[in-house]
mmCIF file of the C-alpha atoms, coordinates in Angstrom:
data_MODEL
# 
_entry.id   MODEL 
# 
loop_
_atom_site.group_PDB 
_atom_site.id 
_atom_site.type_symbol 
_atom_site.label_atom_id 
_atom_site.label_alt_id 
_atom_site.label_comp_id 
_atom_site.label_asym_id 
_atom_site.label_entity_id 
_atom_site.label_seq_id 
_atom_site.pdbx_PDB_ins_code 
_atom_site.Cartn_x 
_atom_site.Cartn_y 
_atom_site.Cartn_z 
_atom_site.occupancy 
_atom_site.B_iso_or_equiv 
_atom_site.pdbx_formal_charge 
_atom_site.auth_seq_id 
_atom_site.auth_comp_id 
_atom_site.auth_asym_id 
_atom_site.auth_atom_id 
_atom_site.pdbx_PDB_model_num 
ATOM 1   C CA . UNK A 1 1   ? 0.000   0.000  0.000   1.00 0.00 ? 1   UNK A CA 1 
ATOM 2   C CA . UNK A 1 2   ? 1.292   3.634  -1.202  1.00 0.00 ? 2   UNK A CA 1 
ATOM 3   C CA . UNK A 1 3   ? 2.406   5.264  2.270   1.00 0.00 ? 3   UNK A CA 1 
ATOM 4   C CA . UNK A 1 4   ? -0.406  8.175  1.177   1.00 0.00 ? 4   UNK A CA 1 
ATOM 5   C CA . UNK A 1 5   ? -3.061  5.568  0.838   1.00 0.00 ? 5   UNK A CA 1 
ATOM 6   C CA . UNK A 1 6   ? -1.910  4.378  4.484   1.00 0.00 ? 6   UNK A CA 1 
ATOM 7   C CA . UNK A 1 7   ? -2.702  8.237  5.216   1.00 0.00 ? 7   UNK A CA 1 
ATOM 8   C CA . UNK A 1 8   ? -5.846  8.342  3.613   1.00 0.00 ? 8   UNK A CA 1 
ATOM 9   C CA . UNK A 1 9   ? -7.058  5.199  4.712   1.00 0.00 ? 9   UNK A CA 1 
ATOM 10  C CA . UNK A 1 10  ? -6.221  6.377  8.766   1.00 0.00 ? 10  UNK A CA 1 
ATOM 11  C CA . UNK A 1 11  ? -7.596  9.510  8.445   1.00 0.00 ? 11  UNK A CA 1 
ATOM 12  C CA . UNK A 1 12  ? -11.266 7.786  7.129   1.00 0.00 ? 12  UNK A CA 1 
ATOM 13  C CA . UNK A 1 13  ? -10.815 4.973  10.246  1.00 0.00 ? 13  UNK A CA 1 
ATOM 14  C CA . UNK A 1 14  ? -10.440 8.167  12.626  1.00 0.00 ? 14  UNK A CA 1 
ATOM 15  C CA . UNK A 1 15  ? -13.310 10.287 10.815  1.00 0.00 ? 15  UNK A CA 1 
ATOM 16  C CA . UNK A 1 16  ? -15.941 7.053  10.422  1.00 0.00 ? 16  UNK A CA 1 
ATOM 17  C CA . UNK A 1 17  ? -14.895 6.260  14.437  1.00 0.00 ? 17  UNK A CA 1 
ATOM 18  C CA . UNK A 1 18  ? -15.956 9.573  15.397  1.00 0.00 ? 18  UNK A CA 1 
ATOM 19  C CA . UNK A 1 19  ? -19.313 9.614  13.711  1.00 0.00 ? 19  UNK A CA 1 
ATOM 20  C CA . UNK A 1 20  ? -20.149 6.065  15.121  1.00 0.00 ? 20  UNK A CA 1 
ATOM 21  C CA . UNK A 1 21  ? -19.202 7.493  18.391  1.00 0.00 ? 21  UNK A CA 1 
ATOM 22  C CA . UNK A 1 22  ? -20.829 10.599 18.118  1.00 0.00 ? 22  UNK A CA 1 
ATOM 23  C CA . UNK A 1 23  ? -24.382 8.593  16.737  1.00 0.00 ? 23  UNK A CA 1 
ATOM 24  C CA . UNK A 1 24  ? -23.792 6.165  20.113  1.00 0.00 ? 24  UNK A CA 1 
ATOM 25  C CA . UNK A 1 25  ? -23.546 9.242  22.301  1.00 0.00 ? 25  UNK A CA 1 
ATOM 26  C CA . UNK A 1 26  ? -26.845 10.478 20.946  1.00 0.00 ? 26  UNK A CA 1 
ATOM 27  C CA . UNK A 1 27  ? -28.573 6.600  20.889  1.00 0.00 ? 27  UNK A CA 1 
ATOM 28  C CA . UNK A 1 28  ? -27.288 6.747  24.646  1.00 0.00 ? 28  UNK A CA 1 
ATOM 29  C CA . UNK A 1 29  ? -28.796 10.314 25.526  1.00 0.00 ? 29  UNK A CA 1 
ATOM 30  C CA . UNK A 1 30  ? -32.345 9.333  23.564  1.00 0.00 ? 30  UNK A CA 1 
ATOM 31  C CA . UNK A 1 31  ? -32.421 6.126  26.312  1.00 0.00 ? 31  UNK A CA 1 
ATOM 32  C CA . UNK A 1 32  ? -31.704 8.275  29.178  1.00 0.00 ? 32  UNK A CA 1 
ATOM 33  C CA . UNK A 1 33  ? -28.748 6.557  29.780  1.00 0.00 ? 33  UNK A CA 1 
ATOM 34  C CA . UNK A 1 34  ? -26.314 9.868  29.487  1.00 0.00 ? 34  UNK A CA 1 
ATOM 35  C CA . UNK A 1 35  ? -26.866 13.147 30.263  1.00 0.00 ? 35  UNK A CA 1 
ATOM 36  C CA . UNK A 1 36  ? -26.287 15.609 27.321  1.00 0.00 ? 36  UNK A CA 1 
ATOM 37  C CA . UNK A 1 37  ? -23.841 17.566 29.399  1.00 0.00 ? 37  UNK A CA 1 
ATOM 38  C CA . UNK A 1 38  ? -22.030 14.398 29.842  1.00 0.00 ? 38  UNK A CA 1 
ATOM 39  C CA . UNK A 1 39  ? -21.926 13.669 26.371  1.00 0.00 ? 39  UNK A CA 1 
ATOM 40  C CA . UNK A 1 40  ? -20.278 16.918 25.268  1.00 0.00 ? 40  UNK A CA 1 
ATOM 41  C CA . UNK A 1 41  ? -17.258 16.110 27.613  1.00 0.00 ? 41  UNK A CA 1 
ATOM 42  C CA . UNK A 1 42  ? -17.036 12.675 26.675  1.00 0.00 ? 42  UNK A CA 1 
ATOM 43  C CA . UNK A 1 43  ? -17.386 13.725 22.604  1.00 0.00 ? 43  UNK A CA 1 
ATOM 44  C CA . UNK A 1 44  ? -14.932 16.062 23.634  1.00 0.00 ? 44  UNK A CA 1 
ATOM 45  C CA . UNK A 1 45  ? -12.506 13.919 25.132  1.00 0.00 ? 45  UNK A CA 1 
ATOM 46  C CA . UNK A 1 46  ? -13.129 11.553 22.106  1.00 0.00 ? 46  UNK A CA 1 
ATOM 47  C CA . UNK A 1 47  ? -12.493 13.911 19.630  1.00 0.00 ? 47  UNK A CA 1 
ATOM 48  C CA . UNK A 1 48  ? -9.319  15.345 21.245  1.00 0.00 ? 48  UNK A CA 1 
ATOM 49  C CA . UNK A 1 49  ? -7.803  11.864 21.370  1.00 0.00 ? 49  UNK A CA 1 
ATOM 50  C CA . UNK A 1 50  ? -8.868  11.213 17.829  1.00 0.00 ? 50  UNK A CA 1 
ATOM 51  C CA . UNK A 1 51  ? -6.735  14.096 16.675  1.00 0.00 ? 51  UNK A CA 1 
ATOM 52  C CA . UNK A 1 52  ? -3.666  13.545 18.914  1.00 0.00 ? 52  UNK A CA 1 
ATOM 53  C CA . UNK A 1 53  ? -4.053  9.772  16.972  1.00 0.00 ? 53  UNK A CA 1 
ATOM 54  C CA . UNK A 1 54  ? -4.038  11.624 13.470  1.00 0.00 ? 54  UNK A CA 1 
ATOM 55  C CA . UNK A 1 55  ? -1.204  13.499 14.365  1.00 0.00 ? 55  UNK A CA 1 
ATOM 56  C CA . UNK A 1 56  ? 0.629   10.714 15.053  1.00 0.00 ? 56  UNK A CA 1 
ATOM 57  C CA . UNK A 1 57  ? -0.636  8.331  12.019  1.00 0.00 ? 57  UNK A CA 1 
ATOM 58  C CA . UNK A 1 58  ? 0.723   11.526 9.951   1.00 0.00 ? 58  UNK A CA 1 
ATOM 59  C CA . UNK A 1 59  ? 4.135   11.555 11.459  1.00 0.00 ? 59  UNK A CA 1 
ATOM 60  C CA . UNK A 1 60  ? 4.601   8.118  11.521  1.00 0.00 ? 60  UNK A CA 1 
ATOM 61  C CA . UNK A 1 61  ? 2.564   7.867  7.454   1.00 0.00 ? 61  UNK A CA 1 
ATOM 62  C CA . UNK A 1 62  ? 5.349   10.595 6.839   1.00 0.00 ? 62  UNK A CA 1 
ATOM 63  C CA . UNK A 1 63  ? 8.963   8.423  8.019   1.00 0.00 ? 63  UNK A CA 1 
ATOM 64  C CA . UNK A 1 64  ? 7.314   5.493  6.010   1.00 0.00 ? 64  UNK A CA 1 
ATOM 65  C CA . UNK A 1 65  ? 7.286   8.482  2.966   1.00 0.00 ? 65  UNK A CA 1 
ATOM 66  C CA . UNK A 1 66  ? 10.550  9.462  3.806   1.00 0.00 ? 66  UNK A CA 1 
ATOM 67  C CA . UNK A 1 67  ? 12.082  5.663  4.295   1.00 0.00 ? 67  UNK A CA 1 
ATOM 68  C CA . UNK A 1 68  ? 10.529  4.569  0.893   1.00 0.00 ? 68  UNK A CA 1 
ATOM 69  C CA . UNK A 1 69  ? 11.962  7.325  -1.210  1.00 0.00 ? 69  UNK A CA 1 
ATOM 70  C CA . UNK A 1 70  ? 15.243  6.935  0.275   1.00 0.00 ? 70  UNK A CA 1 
ATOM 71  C CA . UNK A 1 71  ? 15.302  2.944  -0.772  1.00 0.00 ? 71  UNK A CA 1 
ATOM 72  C CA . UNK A 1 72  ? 13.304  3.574  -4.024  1.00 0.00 ? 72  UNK A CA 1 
ATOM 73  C CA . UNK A 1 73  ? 15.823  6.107  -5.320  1.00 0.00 ? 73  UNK A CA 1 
ATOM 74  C CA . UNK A 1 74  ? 13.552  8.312  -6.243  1.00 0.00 ? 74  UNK A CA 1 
ATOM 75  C CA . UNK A 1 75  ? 13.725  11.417 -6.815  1.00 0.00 ? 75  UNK A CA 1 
ATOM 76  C CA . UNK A 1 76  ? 12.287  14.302 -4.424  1.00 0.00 ? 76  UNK A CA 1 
ATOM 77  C CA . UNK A 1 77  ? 11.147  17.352 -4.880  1.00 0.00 ? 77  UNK A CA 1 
ATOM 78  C CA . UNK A 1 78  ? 14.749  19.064 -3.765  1.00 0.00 ? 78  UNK A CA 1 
ATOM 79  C CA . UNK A 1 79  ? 16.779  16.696 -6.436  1.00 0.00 ? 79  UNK A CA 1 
ATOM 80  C CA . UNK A 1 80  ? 14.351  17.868 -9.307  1.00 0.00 ? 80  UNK A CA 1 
ATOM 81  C CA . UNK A 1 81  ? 14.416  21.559 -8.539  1.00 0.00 ? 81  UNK A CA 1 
ATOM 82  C CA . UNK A 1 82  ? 18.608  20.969 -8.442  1.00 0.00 ? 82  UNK A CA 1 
ATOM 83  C CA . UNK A 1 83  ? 18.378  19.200 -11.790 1.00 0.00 ? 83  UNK A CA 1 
ATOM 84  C CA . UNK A 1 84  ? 15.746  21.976 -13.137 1.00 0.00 ? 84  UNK A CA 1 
ATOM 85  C CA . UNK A 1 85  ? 18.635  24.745 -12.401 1.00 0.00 ? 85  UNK A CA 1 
ATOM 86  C CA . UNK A 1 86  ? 21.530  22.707 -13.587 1.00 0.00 ? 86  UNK A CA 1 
ATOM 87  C CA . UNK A 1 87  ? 20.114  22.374 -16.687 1.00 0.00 ? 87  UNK A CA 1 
ATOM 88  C CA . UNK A 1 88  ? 18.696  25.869 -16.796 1.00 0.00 ? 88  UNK A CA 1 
ATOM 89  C CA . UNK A 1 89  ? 22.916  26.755 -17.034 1.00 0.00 ? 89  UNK A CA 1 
ATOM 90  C CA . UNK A 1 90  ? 23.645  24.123 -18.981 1.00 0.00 ? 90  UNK A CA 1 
ATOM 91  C CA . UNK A 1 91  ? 20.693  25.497 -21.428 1.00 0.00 ? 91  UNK A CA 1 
ATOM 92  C CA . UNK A 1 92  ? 22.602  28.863 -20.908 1.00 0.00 ? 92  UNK A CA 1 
ATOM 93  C CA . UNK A 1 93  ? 26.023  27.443 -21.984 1.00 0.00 ? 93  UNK A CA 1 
ATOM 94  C CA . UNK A 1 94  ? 24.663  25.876 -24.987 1.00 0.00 ? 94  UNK A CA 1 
ATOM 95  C CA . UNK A 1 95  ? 23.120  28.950 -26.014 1.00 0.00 ? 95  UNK A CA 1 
ATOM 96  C CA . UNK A 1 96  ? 26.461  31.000 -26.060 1.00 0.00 ? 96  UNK A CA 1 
ATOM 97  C CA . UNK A 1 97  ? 28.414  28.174 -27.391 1.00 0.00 ? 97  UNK A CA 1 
ATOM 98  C CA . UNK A 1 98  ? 25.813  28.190 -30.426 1.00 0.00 ? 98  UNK A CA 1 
ATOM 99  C CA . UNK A 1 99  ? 26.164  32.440 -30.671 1.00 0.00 ? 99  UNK A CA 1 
ATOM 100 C CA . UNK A 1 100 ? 29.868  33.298 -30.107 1.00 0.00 ? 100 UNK A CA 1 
ATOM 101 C CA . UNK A 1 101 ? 31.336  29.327 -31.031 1.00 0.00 ? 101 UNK A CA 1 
ATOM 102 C CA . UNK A 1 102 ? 33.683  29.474 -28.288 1.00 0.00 ? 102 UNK A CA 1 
ATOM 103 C CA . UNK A 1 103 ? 32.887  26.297 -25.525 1.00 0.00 ? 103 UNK A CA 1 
ATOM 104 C CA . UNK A 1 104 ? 35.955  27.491 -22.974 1.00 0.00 ? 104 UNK A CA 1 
ATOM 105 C CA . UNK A 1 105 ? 33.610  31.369 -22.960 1.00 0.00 ? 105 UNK A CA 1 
ATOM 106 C CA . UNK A 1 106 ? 30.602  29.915 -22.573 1.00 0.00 ? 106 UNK A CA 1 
ATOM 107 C CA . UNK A 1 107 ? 32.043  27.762 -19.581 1.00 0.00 ? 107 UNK A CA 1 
ATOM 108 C CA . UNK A 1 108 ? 33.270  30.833 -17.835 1.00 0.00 ? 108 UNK A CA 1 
ATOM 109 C CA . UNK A 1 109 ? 30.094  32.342 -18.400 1.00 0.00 ? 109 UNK A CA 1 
# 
């Protein structure tokens, strides 16, 4: 599984969790069972926790990003935008080789 699929699919667990918690909250109030003060600290509580989770399944969905480019060898954004300004000089050289002929000017240039 693509590390932001693992992302994707934590962040729907967390979300779909919440509303099945929130929906047994209410189920819970309608019965009697809770108070509806009660419920807003518990929610609260809930919902708190849920996001300190989500931070974490980002940081950790992040190092698993960060492990599998390393292996892959893929590229990152950094090594592109390197290569995208080494050859915007090379592209510079080649254009003063082609207008004044001379390869050791252009290489100074």
């Amino acid at each position: 599984m693509k590390p932001e699929n693992l992302l994707f699919a934590a962040i729907g667990f967390i979300d779909e969790a919440l509303d099945n918690t929130a929906a047994l909250l209410e189920e819970l109030i309608e019965r009697g069972r809770l108070k509806s003060v009660d419920s807003k600290g518990m929610l609260d509580r809930i919902v708190e926790r849920a996001q300190g989770e989500k931070r974490e399944a980002d940081e950790i969905v992040g190092e698993i990003a960060a492990d599998a480019r390393e292996t892959s060898g893929l590229a990152g954004r950094g090594d592109i935008e390197r290569l995208m300004s080494k050859l915007a000089q090379l592209e510079e050289q080649l254009a003063e080789i082609k207008k004044t002929g001379d390869a050791e000017k252009a290489r100074k240039a």
